[in-house]
KEPA-906331 format. One record per atom (N, C-alpha, C): x, y, z; atom name; residue number from 1. Coordinates in Angstrom, 1 decimal. Each point is the difference from the previous one (the first is absolute). Layout:
BEGIN
u; v; w; atom; n
X; Y; Z; CA; NUM
...
//
This chain:
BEGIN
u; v; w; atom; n
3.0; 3.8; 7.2; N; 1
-0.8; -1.2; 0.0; CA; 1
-0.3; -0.3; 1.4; C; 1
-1.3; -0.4; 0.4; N; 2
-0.6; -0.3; 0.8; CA; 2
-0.9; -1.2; 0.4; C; 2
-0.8; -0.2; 0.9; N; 3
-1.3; -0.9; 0.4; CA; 3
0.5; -1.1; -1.0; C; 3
1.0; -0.6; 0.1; N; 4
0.6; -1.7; -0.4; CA; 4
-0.5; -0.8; 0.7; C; 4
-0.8; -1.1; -0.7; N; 5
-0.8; -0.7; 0.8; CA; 5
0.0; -1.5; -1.5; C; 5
0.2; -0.6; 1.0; N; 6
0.1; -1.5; -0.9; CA; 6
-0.9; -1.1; 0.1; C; 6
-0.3; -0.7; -1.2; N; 7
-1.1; -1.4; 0.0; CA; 7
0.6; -1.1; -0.5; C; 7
-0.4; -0.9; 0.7; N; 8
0.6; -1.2; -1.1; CA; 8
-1.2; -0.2; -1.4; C; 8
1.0; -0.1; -1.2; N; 9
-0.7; -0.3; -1.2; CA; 9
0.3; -1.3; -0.3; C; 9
0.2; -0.8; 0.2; N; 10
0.4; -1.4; -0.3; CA; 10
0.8; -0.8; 0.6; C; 10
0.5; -1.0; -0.1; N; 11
1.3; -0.7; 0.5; CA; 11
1.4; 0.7; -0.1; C; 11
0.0; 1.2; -1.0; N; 12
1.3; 0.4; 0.0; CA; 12
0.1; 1.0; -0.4; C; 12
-1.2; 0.9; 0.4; N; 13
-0.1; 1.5; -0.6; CA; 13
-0.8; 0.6; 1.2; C; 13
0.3; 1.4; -0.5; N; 14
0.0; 1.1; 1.7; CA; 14
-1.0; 1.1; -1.4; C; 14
-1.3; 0.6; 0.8; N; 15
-0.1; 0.7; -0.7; CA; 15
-0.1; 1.2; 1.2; C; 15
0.2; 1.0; 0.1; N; 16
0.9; 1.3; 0.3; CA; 16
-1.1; 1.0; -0.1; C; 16
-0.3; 0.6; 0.9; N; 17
-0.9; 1.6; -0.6; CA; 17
0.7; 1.2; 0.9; C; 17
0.4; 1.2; -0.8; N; 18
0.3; 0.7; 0.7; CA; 18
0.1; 1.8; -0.9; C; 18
-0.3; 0.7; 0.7; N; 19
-0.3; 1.7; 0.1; CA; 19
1.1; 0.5; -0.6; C; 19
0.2; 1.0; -1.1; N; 20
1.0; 0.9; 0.1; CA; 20
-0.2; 1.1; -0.1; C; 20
1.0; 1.2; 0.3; N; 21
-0.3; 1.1; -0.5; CA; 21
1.6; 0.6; -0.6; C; 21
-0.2; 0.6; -1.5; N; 22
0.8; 0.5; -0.7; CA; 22
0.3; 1.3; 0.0; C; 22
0.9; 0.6; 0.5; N; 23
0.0; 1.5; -0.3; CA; 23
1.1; 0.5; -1.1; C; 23
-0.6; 0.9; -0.9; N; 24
1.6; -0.5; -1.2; CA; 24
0.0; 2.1; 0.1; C; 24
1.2; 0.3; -0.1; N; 25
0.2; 1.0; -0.5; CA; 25
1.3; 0.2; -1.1; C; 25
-0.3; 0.5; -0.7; N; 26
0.9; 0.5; -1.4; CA; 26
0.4; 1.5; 0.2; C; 26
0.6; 0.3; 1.1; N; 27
0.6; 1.3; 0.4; CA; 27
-1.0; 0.9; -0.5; C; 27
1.0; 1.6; -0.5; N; 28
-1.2; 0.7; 0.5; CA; 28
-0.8; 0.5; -1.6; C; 28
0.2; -0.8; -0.8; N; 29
-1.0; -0.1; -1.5; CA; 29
-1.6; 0.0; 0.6; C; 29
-0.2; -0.9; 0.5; N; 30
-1.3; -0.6; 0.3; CA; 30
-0.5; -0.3; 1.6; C; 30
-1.3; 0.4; 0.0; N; 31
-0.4; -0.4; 1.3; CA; 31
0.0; -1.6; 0.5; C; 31
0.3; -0.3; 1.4; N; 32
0.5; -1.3; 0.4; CA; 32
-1.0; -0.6; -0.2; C; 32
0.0; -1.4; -0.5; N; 33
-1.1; -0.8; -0.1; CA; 33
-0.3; -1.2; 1.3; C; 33
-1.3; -0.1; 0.3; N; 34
-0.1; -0.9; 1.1; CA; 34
-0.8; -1.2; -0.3; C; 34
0.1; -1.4; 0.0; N; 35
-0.6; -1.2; -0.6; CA; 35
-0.2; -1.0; 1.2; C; 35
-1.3; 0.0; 0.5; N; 36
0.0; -1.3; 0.7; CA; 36
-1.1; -1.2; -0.6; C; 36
0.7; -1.1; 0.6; N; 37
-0.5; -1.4; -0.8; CA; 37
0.1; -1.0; 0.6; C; 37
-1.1; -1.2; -0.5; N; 38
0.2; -1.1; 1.2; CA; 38
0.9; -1.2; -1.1; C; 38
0.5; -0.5; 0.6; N; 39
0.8; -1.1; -1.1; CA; 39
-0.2; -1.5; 0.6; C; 39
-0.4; -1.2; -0.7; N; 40
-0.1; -1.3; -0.1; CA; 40
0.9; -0.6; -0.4; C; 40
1.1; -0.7; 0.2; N; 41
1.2; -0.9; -0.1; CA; 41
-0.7; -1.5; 0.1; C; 41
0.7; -0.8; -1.0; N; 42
0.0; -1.4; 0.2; CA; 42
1.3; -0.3; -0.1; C; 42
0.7; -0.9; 1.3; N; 43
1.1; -0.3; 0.3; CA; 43
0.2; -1.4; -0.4; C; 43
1.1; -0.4; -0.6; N; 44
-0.2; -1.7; -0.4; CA; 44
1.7; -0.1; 0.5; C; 44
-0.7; -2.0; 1.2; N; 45
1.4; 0.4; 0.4; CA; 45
0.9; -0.9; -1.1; C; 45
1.2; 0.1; -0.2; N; 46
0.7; -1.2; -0.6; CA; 46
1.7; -0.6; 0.6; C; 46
0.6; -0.2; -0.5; N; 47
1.1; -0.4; 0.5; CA; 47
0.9; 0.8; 0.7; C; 47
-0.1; 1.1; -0.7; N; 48
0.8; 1.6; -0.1; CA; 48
-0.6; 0.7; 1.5; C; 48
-0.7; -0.2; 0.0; N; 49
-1.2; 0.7; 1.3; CA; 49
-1.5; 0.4; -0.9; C; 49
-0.7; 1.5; 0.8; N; 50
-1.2; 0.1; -1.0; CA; 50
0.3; 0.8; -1.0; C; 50
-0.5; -0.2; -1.1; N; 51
0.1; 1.1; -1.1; CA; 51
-1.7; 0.1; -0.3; C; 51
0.3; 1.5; -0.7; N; 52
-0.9; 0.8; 0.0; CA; 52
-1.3; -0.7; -1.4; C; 52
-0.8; -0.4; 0.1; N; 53
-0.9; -0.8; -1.1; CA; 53
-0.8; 1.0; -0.9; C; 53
-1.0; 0.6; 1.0; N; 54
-0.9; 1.2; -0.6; CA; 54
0.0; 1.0; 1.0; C; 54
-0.3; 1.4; -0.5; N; 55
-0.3; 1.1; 0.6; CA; 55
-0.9; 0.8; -0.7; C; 55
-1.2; 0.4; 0.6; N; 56
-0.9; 0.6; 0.2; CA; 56
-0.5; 1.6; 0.7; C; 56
0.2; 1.0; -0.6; N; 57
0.2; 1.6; 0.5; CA; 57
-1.5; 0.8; -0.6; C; 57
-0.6; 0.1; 1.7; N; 58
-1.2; 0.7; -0.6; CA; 58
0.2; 1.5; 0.6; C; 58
0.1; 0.9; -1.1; N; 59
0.3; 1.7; 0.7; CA; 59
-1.6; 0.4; 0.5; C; 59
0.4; 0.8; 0.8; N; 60
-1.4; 0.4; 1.0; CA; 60
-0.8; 1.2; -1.2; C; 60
0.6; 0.2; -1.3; N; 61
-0.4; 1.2; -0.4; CA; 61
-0.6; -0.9; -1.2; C; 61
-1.0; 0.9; -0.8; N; 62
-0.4; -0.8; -1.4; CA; 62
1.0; 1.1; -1.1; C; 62
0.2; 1.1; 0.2; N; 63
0.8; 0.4; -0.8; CA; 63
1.6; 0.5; 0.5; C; 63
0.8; -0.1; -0.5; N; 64
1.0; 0.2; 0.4; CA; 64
0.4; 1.1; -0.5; C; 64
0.5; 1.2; 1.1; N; 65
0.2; 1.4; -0.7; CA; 65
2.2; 0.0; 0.5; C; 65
0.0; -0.6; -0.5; N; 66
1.5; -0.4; 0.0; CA; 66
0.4; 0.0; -1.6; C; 66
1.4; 1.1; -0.3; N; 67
-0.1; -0.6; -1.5; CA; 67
0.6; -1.1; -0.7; C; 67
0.5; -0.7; 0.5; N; 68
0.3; -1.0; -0.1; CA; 68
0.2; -1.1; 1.2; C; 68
0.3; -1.6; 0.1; N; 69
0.3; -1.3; 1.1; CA; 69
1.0; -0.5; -0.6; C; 69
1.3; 0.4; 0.1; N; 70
1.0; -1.1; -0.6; CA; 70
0.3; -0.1; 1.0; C; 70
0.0; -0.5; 1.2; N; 71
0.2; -1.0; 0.9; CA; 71
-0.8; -1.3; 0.6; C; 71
1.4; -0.7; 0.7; N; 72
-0.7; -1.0; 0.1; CA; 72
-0.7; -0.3; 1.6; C; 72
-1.6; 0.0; -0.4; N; 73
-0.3; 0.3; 1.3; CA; 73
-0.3; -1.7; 1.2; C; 73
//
């Protein structure tokens, strides 16, 4: 994760934009897969500190040639 860069969204919320890039490999079955994406966070603060409200993950690809995302990006 990268380019972290914060806005105020309200009196008590942070909204958050920032870059990732995913590299996943599944040993030597399959070729390594590479996923970069920009992600939108809305931070809400409360008693506890901020917790996480919404998140927003746009992948830079329209199709994904990955065979599956069971992670949490």
């Amino acid at each position: 994760m990268s380019n972290v860069r914060t806005f105020p969204a309200g009196e008590a919320e942070l909204r958050v934009e920032s870059a990732l890039l995913l590299f996943r490999s599944r040993g030597d079955t399959r070729e390594a897969d590479l996923l970069s994406a920009g992600r939108t966070d809305l931070l809400r603060r409360t008693e506890a500190g901020y917790r996480l409200a919404r998140r927003e993950i746009r992948v830079d690809e329209s199709v994904l040639r990955t065979q599956n995302l069971a992670i949490f990006l």
